[in-house]
N, C-alpha and C positions, 0 to 999 in steps of 0.2 A: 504494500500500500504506500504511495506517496501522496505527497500534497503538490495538487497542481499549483503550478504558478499563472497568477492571473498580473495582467499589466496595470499599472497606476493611470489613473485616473484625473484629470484635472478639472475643476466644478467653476466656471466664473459665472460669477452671477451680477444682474443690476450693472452690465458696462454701459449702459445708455449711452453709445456710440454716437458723437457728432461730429459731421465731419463741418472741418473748419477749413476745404480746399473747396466746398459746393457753391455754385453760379447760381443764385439765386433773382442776378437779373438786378442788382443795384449796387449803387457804388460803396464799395466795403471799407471798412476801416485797411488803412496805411501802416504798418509797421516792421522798420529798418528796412523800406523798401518791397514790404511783402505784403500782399493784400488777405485779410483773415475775414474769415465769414464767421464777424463772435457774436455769442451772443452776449447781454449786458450784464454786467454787475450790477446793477439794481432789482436784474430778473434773479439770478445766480442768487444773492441774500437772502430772496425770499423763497428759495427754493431747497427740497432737502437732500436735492443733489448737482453737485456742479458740473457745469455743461463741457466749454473750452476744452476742457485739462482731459477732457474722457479718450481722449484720441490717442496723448501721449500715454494713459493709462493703459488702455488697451494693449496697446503694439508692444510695451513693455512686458503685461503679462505673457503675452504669447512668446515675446523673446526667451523669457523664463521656463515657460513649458520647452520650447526648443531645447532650452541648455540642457533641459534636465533629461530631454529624449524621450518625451511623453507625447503617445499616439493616439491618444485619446482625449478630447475636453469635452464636458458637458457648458451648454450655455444656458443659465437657467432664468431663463427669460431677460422682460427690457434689454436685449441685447441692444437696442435702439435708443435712440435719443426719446421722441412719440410716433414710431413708426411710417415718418417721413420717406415718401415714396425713393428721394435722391438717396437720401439717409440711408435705406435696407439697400438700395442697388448701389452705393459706394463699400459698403460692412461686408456685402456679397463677395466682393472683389477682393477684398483683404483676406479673409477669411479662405476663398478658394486659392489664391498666391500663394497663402502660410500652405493647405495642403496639396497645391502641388509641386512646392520645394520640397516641404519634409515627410511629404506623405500621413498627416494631420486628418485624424478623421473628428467631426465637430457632430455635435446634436443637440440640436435646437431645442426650447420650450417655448412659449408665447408668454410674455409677460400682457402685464394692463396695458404698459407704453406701445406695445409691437405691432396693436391690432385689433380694428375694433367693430364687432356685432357682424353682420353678413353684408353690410356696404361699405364701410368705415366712416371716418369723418373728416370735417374739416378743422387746420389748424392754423392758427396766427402767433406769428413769435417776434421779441424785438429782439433787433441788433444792433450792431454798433455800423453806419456810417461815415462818412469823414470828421476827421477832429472831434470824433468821438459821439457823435448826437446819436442819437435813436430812431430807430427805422424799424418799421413790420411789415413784417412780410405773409403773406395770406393765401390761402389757397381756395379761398370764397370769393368770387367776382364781385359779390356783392359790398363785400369792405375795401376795394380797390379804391384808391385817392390819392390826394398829396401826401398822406404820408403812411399810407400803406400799398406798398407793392402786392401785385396778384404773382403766384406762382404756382402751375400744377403739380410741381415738385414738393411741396409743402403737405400733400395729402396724405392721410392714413388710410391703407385700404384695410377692407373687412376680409369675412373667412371668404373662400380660400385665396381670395388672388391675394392676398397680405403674406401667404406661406410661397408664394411662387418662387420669388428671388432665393427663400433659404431651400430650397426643394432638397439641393443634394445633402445637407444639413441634418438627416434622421429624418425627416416628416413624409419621406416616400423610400419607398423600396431598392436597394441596393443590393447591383451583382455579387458585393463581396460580404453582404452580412450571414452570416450563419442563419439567421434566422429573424424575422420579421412580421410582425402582425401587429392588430387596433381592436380596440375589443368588440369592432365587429368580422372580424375574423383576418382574409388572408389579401385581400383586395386594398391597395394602396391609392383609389380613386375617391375623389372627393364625395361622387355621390352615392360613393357604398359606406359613408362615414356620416351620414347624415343621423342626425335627432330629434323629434321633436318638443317643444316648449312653446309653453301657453303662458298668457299672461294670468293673474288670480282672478277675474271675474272670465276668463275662461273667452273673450270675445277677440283677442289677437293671437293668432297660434303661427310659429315657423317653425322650419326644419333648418336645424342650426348646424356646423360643423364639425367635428368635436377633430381636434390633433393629436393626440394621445396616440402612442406606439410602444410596442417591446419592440427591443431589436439582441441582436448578440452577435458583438461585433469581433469575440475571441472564445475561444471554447470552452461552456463551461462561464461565461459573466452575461446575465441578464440586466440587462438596463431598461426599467419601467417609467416611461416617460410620460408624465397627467395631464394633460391639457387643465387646467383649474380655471383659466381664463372663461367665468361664467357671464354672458349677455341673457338676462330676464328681462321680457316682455314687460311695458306697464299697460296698465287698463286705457282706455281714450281710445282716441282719434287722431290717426299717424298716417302720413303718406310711410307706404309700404318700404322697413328696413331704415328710416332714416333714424336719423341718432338718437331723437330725441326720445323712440318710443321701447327703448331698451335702457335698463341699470346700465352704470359704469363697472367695470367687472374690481374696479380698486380695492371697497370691500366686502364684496362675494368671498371669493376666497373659495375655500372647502364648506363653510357655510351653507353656502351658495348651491354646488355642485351636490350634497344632499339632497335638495330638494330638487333639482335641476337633469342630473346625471348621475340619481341612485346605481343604473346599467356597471358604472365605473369602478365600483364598490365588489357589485357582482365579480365584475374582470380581474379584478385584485385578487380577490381570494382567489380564484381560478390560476390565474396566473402563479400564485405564492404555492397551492396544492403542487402546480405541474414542474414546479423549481424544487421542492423539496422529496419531492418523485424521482427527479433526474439529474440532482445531486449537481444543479446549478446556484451559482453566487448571485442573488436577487439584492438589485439597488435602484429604491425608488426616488424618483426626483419629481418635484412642481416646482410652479414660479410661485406659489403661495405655503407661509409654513402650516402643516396639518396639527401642530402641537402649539400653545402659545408659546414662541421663542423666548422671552425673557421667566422663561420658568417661574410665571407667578411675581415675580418685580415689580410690574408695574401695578401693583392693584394701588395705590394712594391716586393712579393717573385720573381716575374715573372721579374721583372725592374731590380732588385738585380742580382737576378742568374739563370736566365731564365729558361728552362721546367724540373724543378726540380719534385723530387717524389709526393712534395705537390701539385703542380702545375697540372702535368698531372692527378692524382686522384682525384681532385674535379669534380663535377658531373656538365653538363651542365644546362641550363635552359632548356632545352627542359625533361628533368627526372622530376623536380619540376611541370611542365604544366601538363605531363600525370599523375601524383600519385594525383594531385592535382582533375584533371578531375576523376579519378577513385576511389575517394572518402575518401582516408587514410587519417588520423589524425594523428597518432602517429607511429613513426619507431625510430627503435636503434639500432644501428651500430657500427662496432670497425676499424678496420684496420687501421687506421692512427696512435693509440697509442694518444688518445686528448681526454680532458676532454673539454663539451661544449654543448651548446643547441640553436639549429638554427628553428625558425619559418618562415614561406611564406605565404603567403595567405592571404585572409581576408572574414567578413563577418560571412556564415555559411561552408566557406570549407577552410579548414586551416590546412599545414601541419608539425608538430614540429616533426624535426630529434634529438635526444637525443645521442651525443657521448659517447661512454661507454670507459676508457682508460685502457690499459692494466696491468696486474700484473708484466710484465718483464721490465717496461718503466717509465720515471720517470714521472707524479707522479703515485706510482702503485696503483690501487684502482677498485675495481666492485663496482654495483651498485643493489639495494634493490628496488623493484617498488610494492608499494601498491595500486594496482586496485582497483576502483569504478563502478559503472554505468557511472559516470559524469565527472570523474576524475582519475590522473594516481597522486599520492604523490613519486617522486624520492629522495629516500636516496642514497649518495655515501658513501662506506664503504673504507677507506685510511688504504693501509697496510703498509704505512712509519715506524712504528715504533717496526717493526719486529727486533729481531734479525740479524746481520751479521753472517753467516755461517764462520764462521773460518775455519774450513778446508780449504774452496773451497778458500780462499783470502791467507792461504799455500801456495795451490797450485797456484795461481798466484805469488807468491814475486819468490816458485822457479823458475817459468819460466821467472821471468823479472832477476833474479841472473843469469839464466844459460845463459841468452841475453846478458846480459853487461848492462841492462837498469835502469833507475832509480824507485822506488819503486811508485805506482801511492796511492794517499792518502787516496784514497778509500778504499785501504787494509784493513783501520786503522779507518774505519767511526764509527761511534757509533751504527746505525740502518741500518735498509734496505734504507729508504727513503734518507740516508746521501748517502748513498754508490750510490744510482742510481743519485741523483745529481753529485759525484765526475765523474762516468758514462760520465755524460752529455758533462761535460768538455773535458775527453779524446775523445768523439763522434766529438767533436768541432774542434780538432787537428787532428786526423786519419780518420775523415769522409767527415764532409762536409767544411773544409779547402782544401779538396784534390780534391773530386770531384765537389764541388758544387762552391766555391767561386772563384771568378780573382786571379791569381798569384802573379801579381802587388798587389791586396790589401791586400791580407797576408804575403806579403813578407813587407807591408809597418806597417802594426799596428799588427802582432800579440804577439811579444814580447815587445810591447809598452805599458806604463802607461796609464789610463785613461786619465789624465791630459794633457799629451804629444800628445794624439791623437785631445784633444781639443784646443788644442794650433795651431793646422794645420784648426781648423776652425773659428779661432778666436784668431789670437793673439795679437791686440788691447783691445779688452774691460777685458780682463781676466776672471776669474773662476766662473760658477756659483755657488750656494750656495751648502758647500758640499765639498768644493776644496781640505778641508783635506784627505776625502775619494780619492778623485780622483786622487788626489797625491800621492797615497797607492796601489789603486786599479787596478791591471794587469786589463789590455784590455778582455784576454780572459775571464775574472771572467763576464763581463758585457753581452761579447756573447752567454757565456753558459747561462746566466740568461735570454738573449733574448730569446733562446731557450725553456729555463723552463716556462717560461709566456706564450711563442704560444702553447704550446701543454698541460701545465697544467691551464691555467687561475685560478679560482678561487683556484682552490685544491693547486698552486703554491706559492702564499703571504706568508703564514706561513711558507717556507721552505725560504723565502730570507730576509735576514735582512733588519729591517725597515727604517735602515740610508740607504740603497742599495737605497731602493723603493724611499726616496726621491730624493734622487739626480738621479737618473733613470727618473723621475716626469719633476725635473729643466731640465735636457739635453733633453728631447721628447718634453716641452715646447720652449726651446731657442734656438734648433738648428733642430729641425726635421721639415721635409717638405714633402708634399706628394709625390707617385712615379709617376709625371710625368717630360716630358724632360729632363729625365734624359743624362748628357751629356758625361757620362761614365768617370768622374775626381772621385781621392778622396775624394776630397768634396763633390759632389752632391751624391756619394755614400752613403757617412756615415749619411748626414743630412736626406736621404731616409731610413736609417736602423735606425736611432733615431725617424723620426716619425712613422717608425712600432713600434718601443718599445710603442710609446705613446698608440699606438693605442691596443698592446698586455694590457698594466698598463689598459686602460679604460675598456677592456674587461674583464679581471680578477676581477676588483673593483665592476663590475654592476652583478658579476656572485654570485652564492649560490652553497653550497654543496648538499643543495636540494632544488627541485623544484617542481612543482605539474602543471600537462600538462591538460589543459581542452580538452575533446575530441570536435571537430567543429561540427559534426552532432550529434546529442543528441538525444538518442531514450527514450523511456517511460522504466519506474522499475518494475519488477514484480513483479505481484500480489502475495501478502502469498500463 
């Protein structure tokens, strides 16, 4: 008896790929001589991923697979900027270059961004122009003006023509896979893959697309690929397919696909039977996590700032009961932009979700899976210490010069990994200050000192240990690090200084509290948003940059 050897694995997820060489048909920003198709730093702030930088993100990861001699990547989903028509046929080209240099086989998934409902839709985006002003660009005739350009290259298509470009990608049938099917069987034609879905009052119903494939592309490694990307009908009055008479699939999720694509659930356990039959290494992947990724962390989120994006995308228990019943062990997931690893179960069925975090988000990094019969070894590969694009942060100072604004310090970072932390911060003030947190409470601490904020919850006993920091330390420094801990845990420690961590430590010890009764004061706020800190600090501390996932049902090795 040996153990076969299976090849490694490479998972990148969330590259939302822009290309910054695409002709969009107006005059682009200037820099060193080189014209950049950016988009703006005022969009980028408010965004919770950055656009520009994804290009040199990308190409570097793939450099990295190269080095390492790895034949395999999974793309798990928004491999795209928002499924821009130029956008998927420029990522096509790259992606087919890398495998026919190194003989690179890729397999797609469909994120939110990549693709949408059975038409798709339209999209408008600003950029930067000359001397830095702002321009949009649209692929709606109907916004075309002084100061938005029309472009048909701007569009998202729906299912299938939106998989056309990645075809060779996993989503159709290949002479050199082992093996290939959708869980309507053996037919790689769009309309032997069709579904139907009704809307709740039952009066709009289509037959929607589903992408979901097994393939095996080495003998002996099953790769289960989900389509999770769910469009629900709404009730009304729609011209047939347009945008508006379907959900955004952002947060469906697995949610979603219960109600939607029970059939999938079926295909699973079927599929997991015929793996542990035939003594194949079964690894599942969506572009959405099936487990809540921060294992239970974020519960103060809901208390805090109620049905926030994290909030409504975590998956119910009722997802975890059927994957659980249907036999899966291992799934990997991206879409939230988090580093983390969630198990459920117990016994002999046991499901470990593995969050894959993005390359455009801080912290940026894919992930290396070395398969076994018995075992899954996860390496995280951290591209923090990338170069900063100068051009591209050019073209941001002129567009904050040509604003009247002040220069954001990120400009000026040392690496990629510095500049997505400065990121984080501007995310903090132009994002979720604006739409996510009370008024009252950023109107009350966000120009406030650490100190001074703790002085409102304790101004008897004074300072915990640390007080010089805190007497230093802006408010906002502590919330973007709240931010970088929930969605980086482990991969997060080494980018925040060790005097931060501890006094970050003392205040989630001495002043944090769980999220309940919350009685909506300043106080029971903030002592609620300290002991998520504690609870982010604990989860980071118990986490590793690699891990190794035992699969729960265990089949026999085969024979030489």
């Amino acid at each position: 008896m040996l153990t076969r050897s299976l090849p490694p694995i490479a998972v990148i997820a969330d590259a939302h790929f822009h290309d910054t060489a695409a002709d969009f048909g107006f005059p682009r920003i200037e820099i060193d001589g080189r014209q950049i198709t950016m988009r703006s730093w005022s969009d980028t702030r408010q965004s919770t991923r950055v656009f520009n930088e994804s290009a040199d993100a990308l190409h570097a990861a793939l450099d990295e697979v190269q080095r390492r001699s790895i034949r395999h990547v999974v793309l798990l989903g928004d491999y795209t900027d928002d499924g821009q028509r130029t956008t998927t046929e420029t990522l096509k080209g790259i992606l087919q270059r890398h495998s026919d240099t190194y003989g690179t086989a890729f397999y797609g998934l469909p994120g939110n961004h990549d693709i949408f409902g059975p038409r798709g839709r339209h999209h408008t985006k600003e950029f930067l122009a000359e001397n830095g002003r702002g321009l949009s660009v649209s692929s709606d005739t109907r916004l075309a003006g002084e100061h938005v350009v029309f472009n048909h290259g701007m569009y998202c298509e729906g299912y299938p023509a939106g998989l056309s470009p990645m075809a060779a990608f996993g989503y159709f049938r290949r002479p050199d896979y082992l093996h290939w099917e959708t869980p309507f069987g053996g037919s790689d034609a769009p309309e032997d893959r069709l579904y139907d879905v009704r809307s709740p009052d039952g009066s709009n119903v289509y037959q929607l697309m589903d992408a979901s494939y097994l393939v095996e592309p080495e003998p002996g490694l099953w790769l289960l690929m989900i389509d999770a990307n769910i469009f629900e009908p709404l009730d009304g009055i729609f011209e047939t397919g347009e945008e508006a008479a379907f959900t955004d699939s952002t947060s469906g999720g697995w949610n979603a696909l219960l109600r939607s694509k029970p059939f999938i659930i079926d295909w699973i356990a079927d599929v997991s039977r015929r793996a542990q039959a035939l003594g194949k290494t079964l690894i599942a992947f969506s572009h959405y996590p099936a487990l809540d990724p921060f294992d239970g962390a974020t519960g103060a989120e809901s208390t805090l700032f109620g049905q926030t994006n994290v909030v409504r995308r975590t998956p119910r228990k009722a997802v975890e009961d059927a994957l659980l019943q249907a036999g899966l062990s291992v799934h990997f997931s991206g879409h939230l932009h988090v580093e983390g690893a969630t198990r459920r179960g117990n016994g002999d069925r046991t499901l470990t979700n593995i969050a894959v975090p993005s390359l455009v988000a801080f912290p940026p990094a894919f992930k290396v899976l070395y398969p076994s019969p018995e075992t899954i070894d996860i390496e995280t590969v951290e591209m923090s210490t990338l170069p900063v694009n100068n051009r591209i942060c050019k073209g941001y100072a002129q567009e904050t010069t040509f604003a009247g604004e002040v220069q954001d310090p990120g400009f000026t970072a040392d690496n990629y990994g510095a500049f997505l932390r400065s990121h984080k911060r501007a995310l903090v003030r132009h994002r979720y200050f604006v739409k996510e947190w009370p008024a009252d409470i950023v109107t009350a601490i966000q120009d406030q000192r650490v100190a001074d904020v703790l002085g409102l919850l304790d101004s008897k006993n004074g300072q915990p240990s640390g007080d010089t920091l805190s007497a230093a330390l802006p408010m906002l420094e502590l919330i973007a690090d709240w931010y970088c801990l929930r969605e980086g845990a482990a991969l997060a420690l080494p980018h925040i200084e060790p005097e931060r961590i501890i006094l970050y430590r003392a205040l989630a010890e001495r002043f944090g509290r769980e999220p309940d009764n919350h009685d909506g004061s300043l106080v029971s706020f903030l002592r609620i948003f300290l002991g998520a800190l504690g609870t982010f600090l604990d989860r980071a501390e118990a986490g590793s940059p690699r891990v190794t996932v035992e699969f729960a049902l265990r089949h026999a090795l085969l024979e030489a």
